[in-house]
HTML snippet that shows the backbone in 3Dmol.js (N, CA, C, O; Angstrom):
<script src="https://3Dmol.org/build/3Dmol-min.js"></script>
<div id="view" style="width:600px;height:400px;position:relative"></div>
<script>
const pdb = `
ATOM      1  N   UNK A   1      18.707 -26.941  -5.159  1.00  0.00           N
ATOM      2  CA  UNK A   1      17.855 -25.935  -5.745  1.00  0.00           C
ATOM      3  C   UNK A   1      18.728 -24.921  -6.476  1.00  0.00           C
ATOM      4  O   UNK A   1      19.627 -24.264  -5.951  1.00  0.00           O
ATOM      5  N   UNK A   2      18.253 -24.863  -8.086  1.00  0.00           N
ATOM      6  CA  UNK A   2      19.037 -23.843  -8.622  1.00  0.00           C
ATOM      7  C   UNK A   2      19.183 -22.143  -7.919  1.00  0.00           C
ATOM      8  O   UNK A   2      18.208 -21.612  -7.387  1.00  0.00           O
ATOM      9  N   UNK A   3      20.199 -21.619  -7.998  1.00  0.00           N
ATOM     10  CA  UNK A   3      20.056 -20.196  -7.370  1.00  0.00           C
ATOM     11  C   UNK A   3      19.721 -19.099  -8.298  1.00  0.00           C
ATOM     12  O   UNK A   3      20.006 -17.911  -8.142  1.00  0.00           O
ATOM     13  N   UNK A   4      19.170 -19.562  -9.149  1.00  0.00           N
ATOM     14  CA  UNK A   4      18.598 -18.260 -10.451  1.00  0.00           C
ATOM     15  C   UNK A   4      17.391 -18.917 -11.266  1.00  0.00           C
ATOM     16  O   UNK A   4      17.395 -19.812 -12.112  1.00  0.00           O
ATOM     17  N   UNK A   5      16.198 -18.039 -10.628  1.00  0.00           N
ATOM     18  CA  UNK A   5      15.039 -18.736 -11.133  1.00  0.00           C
ATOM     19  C   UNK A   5      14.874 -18.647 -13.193  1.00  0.00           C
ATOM     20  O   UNK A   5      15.217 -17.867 -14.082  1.00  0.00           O
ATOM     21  N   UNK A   6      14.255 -19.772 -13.098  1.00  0.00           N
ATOM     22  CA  UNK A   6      13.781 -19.756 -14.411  1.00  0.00           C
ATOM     23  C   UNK A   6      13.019 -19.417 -15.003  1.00  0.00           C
ATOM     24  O   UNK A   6      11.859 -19.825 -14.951  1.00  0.00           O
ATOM     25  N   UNK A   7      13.707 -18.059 -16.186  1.00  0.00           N
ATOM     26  CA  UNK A   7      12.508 -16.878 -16.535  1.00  0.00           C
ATOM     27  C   UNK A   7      12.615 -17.014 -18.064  1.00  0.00           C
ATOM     28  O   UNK A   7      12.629 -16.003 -18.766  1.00  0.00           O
ATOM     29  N   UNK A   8      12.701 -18.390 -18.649  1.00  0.00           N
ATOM     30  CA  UNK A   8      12.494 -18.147 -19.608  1.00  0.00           C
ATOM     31  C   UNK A   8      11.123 -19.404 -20.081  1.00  0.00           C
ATOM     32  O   UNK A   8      11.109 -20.303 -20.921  1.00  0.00           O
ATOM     33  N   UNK A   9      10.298 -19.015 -19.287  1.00  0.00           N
ATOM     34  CA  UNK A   9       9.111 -19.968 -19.351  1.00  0.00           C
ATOM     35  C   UNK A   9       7.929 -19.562 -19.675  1.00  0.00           C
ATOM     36  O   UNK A   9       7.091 -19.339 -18.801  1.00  0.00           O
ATOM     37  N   UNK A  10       7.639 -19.381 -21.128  1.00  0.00           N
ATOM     38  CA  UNK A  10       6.485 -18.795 -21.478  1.00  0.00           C
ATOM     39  C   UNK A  10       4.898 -19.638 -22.206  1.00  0.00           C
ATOM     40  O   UNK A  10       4.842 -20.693 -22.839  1.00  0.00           O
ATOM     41  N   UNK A  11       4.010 -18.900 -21.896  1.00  0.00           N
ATOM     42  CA  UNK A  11       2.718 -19.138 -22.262  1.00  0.00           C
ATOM     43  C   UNK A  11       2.416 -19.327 -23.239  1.00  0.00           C
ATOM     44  O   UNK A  11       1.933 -18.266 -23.633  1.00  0.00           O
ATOM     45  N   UNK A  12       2.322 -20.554 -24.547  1.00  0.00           N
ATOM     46  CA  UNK A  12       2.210 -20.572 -25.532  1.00  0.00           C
ATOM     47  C   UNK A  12       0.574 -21.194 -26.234  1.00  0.00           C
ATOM     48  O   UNK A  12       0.101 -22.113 -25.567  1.00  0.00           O
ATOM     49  N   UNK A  13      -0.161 -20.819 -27.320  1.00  0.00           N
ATOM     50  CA  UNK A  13      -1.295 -21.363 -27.228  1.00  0.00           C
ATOM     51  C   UNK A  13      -1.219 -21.908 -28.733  1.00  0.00           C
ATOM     52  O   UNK A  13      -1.082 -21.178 -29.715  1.00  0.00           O
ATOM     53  N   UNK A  14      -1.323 -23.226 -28.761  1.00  0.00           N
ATOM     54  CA  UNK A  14      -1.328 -23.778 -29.952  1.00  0.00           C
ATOM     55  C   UNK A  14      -2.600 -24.271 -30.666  1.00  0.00           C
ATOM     56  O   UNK A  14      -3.778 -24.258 -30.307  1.00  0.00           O
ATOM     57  N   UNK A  15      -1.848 -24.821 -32.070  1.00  0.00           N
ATOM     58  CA  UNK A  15      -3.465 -24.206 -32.618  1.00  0.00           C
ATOM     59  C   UNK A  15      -5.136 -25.541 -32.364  1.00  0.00           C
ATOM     60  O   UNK A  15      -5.145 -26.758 -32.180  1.00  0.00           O
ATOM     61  N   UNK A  16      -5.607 -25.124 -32.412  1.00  0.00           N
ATOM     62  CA  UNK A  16      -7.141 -25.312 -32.058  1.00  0.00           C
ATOM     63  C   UNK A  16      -7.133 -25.999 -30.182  1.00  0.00           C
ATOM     64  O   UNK A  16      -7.671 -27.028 -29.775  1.00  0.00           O
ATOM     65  N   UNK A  17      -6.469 -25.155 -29.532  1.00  0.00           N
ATOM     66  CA  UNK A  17      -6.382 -25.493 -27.989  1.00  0.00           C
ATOM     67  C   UNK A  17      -7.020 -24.070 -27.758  1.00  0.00           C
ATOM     68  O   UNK A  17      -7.202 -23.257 -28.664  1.00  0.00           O
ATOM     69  N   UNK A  18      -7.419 -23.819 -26.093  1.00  0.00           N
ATOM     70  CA  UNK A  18      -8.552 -22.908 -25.821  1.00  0.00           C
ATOM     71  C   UNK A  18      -7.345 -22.081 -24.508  1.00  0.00           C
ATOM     72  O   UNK A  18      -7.401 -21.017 -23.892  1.00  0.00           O
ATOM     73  N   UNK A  19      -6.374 -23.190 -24.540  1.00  0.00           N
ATOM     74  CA  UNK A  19      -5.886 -22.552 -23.161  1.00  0.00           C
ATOM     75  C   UNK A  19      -4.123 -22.142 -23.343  1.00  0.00           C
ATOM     76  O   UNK A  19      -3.613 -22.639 -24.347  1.00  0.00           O
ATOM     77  N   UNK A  20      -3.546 -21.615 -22.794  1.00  0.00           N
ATOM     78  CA  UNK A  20      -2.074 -21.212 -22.955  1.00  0.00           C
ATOM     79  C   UNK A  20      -0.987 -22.790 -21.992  1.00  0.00           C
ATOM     80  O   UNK A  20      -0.965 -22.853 -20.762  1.00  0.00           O
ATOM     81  N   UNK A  21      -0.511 -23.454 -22.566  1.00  0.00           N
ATOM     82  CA  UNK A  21      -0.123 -24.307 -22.361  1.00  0.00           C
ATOM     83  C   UNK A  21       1.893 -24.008 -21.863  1.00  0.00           C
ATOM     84  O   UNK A  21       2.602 -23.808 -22.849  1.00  0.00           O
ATOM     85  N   UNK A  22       2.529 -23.998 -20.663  1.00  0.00           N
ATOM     86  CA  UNK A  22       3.798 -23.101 -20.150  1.00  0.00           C
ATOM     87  C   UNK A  22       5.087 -24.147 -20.916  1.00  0.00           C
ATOM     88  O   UNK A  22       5.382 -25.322 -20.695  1.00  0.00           O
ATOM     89  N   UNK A  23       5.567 -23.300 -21.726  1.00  0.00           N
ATOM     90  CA  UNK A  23       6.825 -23.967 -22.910  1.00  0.00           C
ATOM     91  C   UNK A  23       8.312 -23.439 -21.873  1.00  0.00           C
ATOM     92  O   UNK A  23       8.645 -22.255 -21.911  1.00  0.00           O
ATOM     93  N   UNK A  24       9.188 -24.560 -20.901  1.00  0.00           N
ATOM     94  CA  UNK A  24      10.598 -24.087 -20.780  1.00  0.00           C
ATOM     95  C   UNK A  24      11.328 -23.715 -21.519  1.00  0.00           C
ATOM     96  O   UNK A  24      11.214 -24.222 -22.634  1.00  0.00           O
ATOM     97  N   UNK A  25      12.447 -22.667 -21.336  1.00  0.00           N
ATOM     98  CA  UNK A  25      13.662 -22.784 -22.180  1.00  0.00           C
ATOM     99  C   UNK A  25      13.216 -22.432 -23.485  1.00  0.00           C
ATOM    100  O   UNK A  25      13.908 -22.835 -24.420  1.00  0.00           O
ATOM    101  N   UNK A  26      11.799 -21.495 -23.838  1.00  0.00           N
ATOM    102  CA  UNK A  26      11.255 -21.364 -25.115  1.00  0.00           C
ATOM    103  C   UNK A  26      12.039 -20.392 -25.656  1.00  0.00           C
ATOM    104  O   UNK A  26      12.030 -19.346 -25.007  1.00  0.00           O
ATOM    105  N   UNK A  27      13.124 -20.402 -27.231  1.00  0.00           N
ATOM    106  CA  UNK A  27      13.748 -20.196 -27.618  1.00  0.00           C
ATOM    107  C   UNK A  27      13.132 -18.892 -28.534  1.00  0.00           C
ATOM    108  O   UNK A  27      12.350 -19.171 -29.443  1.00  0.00           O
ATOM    109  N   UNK A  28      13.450 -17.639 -28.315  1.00  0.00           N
ATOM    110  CA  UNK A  28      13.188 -16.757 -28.989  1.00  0.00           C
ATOM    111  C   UNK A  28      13.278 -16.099 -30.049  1.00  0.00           C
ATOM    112  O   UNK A  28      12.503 -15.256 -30.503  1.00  0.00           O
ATOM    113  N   UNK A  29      14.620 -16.645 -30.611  1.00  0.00           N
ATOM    114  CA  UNK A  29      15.672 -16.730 -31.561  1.00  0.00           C
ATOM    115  C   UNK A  29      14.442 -17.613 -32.850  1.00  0.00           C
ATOM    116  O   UNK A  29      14.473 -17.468 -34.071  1.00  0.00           O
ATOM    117  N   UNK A  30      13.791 -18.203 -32.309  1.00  0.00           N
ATOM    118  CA  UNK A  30      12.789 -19.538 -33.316  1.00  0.00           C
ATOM    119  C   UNK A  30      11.649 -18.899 -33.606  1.00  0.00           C
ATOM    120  O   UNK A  30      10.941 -19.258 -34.546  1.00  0.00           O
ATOM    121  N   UNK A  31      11.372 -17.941 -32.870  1.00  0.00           N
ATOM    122  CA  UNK A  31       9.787 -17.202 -32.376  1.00  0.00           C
ATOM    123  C   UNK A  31       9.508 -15.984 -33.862  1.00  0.00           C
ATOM    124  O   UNK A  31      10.635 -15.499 -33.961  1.00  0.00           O
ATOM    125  N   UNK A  32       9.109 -15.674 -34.372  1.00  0.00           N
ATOM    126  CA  UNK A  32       8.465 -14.865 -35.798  1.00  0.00           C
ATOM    127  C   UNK A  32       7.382 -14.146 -35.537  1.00  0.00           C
ATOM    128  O   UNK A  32       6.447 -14.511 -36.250  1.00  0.00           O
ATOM    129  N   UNK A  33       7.130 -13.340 -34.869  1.00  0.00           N
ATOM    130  CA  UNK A  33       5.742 -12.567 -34.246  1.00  0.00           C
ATOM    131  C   UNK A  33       5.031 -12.078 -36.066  1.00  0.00           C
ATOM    132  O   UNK A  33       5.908 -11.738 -36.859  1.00  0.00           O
ATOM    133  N   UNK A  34       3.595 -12.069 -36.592  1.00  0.00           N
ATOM    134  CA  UNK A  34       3.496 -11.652 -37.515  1.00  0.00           C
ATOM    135  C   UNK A  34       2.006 -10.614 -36.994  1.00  0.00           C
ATOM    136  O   UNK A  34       1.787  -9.466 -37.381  1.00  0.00           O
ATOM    137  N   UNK A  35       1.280 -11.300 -36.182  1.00  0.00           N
ATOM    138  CA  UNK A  35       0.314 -10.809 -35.713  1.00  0.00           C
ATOM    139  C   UNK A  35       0.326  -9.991 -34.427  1.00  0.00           C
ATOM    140  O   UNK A  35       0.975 -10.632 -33.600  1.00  0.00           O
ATOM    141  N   UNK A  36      -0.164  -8.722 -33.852  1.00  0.00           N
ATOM    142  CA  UNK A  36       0.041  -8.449 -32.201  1.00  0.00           C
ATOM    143  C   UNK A  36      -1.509  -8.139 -31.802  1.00  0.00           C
ATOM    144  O   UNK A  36      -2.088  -7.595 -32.742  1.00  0.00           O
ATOM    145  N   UNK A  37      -1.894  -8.233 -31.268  1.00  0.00           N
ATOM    146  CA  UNK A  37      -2.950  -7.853 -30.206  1.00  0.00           C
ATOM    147  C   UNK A  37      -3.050  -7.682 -29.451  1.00  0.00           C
ATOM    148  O   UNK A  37      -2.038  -8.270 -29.071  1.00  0.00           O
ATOM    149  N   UNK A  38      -3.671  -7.100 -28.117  1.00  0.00           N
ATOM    150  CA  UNK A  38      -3.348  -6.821 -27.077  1.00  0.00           C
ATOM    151  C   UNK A  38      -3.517  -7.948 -26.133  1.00  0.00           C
ATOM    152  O   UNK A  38      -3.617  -7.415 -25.028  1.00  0.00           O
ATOM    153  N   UNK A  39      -3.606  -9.331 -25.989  1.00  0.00           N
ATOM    154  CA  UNK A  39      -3.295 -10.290 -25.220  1.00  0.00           C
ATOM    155  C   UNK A  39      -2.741 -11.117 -25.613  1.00  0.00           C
ATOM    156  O   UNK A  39      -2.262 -11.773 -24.688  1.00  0.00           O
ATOM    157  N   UNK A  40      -2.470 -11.563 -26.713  1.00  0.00           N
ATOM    158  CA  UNK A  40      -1.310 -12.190 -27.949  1.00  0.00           C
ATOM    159  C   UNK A  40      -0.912 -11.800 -28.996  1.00  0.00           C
ATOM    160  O   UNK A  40      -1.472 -11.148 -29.877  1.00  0.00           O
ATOM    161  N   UNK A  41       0.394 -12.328 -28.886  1.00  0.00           N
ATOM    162  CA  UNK A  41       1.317 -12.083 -30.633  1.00  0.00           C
ATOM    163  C   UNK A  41       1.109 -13.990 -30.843  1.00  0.00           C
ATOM    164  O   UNK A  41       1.303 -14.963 -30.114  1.00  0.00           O
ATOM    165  N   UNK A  42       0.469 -13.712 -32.683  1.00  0.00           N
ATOM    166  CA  UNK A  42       0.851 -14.489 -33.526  1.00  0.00           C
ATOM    167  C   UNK A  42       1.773 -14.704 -34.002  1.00  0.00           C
ATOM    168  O   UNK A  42       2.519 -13.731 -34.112  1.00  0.00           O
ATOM    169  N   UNK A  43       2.241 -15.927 -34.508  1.00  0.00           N
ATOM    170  CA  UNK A  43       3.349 -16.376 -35.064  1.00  0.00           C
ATOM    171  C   UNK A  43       3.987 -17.496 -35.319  1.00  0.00           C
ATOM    172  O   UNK A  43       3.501 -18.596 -35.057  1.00  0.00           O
ATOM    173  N   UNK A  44       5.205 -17.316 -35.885  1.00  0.00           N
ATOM    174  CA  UNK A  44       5.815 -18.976 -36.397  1.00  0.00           C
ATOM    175  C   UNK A  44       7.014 -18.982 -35.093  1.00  0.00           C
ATOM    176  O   UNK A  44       7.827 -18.109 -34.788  1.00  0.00           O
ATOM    177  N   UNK A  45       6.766 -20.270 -34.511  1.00  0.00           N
ATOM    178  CA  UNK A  45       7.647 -21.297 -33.538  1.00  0.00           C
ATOM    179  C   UNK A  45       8.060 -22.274 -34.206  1.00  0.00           C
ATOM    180  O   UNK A  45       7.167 -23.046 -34.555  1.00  0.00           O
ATOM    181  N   UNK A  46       9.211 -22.562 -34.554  1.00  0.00           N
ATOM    182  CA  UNK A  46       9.601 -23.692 -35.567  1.00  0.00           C
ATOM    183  C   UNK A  46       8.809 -23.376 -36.393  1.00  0.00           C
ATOM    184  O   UNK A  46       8.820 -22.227 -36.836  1.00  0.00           O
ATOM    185  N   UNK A  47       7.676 -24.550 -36.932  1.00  0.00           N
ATOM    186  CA  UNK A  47       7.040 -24.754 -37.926  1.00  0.00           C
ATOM    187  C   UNK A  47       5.723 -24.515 -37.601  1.00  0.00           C
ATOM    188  O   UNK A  47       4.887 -24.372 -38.493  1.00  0.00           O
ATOM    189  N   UNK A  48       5.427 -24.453 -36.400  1.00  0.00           N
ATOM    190  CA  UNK A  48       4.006 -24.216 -35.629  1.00  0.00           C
ATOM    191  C   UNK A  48       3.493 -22.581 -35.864  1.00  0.00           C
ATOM    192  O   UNK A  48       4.221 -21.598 -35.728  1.00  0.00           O
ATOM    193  N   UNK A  49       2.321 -22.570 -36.178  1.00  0.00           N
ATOM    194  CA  UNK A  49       1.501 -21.115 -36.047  1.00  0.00           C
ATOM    195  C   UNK A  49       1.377 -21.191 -34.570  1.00  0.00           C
ATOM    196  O   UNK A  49       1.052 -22.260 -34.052  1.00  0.00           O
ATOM    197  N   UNK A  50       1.578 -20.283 -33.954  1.00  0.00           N
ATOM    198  CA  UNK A  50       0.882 -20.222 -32.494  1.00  0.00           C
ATOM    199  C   UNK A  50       0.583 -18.792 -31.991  1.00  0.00           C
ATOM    200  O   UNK A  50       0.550 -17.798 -32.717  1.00  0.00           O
ATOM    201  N   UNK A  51       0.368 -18.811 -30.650  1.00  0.00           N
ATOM    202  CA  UNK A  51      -0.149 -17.724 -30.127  1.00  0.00           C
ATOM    203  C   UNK A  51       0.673 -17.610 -28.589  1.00  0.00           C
ATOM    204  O   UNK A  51       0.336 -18.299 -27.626  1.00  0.00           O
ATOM    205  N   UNK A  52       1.667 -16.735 -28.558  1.00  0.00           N
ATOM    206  CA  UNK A  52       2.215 -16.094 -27.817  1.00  0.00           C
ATOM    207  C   UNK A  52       1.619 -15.036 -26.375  1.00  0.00           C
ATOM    208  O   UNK A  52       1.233 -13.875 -26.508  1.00  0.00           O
ATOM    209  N   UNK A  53       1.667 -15.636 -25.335  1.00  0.00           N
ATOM    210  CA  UNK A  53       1.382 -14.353 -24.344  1.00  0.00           C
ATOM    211  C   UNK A  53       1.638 -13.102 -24.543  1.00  0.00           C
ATOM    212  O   UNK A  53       2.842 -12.992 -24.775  1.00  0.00           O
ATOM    213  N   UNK A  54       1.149 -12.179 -24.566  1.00  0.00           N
ATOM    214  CA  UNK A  54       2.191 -10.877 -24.655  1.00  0.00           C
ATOM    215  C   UNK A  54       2.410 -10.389 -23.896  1.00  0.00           C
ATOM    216  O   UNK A  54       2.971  -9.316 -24.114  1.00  0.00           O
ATOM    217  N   UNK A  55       2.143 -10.783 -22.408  1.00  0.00           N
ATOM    218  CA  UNK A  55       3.033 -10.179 -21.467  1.00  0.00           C
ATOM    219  C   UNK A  55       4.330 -10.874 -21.603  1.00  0.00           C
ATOM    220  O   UNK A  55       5.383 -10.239 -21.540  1.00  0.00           O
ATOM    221  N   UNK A  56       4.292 -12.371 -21.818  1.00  0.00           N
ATOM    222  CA  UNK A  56       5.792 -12.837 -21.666  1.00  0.00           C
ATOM    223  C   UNK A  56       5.917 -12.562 -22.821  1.00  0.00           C
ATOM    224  O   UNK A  56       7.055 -13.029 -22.852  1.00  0.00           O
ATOM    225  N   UNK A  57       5.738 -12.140 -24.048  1.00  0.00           N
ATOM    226  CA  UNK A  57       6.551 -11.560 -25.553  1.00  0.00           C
ATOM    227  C   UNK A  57       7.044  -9.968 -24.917  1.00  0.00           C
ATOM    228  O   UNK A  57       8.072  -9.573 -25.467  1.00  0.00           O
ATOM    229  N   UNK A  58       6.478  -9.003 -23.855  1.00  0.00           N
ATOM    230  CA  UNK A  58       6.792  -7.808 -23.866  1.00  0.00           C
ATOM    231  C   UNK A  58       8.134  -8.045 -23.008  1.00  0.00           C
ATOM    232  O   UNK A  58       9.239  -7.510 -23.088  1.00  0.00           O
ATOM    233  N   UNK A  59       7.672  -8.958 -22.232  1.00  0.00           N
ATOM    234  CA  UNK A  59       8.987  -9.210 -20.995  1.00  0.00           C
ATOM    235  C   UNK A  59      10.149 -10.400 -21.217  1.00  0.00           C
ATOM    236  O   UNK A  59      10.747 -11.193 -20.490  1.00  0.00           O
ATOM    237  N   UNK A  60      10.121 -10.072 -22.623  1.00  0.00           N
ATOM    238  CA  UNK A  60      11.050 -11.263 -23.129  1.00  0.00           C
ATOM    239  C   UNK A  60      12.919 -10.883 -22.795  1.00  0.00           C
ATOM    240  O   UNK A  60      13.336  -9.736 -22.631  1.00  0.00           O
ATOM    241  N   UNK A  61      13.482 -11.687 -22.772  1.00  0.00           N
ATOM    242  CA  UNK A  61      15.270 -11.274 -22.121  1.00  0.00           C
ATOM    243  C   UNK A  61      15.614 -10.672 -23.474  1.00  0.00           C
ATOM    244  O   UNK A  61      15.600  -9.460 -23.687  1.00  0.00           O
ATOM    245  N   UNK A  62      15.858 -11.406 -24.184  1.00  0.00           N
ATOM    246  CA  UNK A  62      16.394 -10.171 -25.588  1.00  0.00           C
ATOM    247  C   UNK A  62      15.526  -9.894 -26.196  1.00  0.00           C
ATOM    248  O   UNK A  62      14.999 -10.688 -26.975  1.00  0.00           O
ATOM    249  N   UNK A  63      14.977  -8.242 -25.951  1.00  0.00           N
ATOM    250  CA  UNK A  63      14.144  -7.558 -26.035  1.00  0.00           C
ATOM    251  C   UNK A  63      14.337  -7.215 -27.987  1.00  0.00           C
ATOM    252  O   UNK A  63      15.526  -7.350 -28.275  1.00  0.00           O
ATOM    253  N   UNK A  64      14.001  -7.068 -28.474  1.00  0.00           N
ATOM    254  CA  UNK A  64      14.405  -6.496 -30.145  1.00  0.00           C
ATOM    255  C   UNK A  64      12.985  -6.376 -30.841  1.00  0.00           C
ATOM    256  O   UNK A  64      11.995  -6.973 -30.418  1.00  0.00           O
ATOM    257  N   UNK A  65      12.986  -5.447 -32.079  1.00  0.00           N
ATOM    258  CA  UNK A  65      11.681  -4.912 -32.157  1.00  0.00           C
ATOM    259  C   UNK A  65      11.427  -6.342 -33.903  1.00  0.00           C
ATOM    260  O   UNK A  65      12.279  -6.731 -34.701  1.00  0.00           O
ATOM    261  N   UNK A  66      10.385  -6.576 -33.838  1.00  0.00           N
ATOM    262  CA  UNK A  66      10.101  -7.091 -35.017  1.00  0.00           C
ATOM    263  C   UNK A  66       8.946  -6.936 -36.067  1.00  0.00           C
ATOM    264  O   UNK A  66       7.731  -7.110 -35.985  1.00  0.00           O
ATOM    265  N   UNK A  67       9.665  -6.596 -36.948  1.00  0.00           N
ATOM    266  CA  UNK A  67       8.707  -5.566 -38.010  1.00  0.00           C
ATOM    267  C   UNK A  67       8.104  -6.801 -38.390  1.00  0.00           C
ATOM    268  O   UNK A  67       8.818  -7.802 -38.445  1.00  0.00           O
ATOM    269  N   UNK A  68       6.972  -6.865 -38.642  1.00  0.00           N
ATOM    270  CA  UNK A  68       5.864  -7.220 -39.910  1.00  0.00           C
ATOM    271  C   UNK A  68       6.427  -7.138 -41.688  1.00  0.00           C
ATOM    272  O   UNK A  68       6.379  -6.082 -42.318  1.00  0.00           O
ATOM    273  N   UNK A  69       6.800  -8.091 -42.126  1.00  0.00           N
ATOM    274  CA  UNK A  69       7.240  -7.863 -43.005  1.00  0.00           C
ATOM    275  C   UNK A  69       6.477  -8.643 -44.208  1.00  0.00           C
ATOM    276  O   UNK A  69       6.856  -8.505 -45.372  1.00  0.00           O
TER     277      UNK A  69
END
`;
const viewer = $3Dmol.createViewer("view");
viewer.addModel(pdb, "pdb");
viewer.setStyle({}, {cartoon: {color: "spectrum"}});
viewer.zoomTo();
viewer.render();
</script>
């Protein structure tokens, strides 16, 4: 059993699905927030539009602010 749990496992909702589907090892560095709301951030994952938890987008490890551009 690893001795450092795995916290980089977030809630992702892709498109025309109803439910948040749990992505390991989801790379943040890839993640493009364009939309926020108060229970998801929109955005580009790779090439995918999706829909982001925003508790796990607020409680993300490298925290950094991303403007709307």
């Amino acid at each position: 059993m690893s001795d450092k749990i795995q916290t980089n496992i977030v809630r992702v909702r892709f498109p025309n699905e109803s439910y948040y589907d749990t992505i390991p090892n989801f790379n943040w560095d890839e993640f493009r927030g364009v939309k926020y709301f108060y229970d998801c951030v929109f955005g580009w994952y790779q090439d995918v539009y999706v829909c982001v938890n925003k508790d796990d987008y607020d409680n993300r490890e490298n925290s950094r602010e991303d403007d709307i551009k």
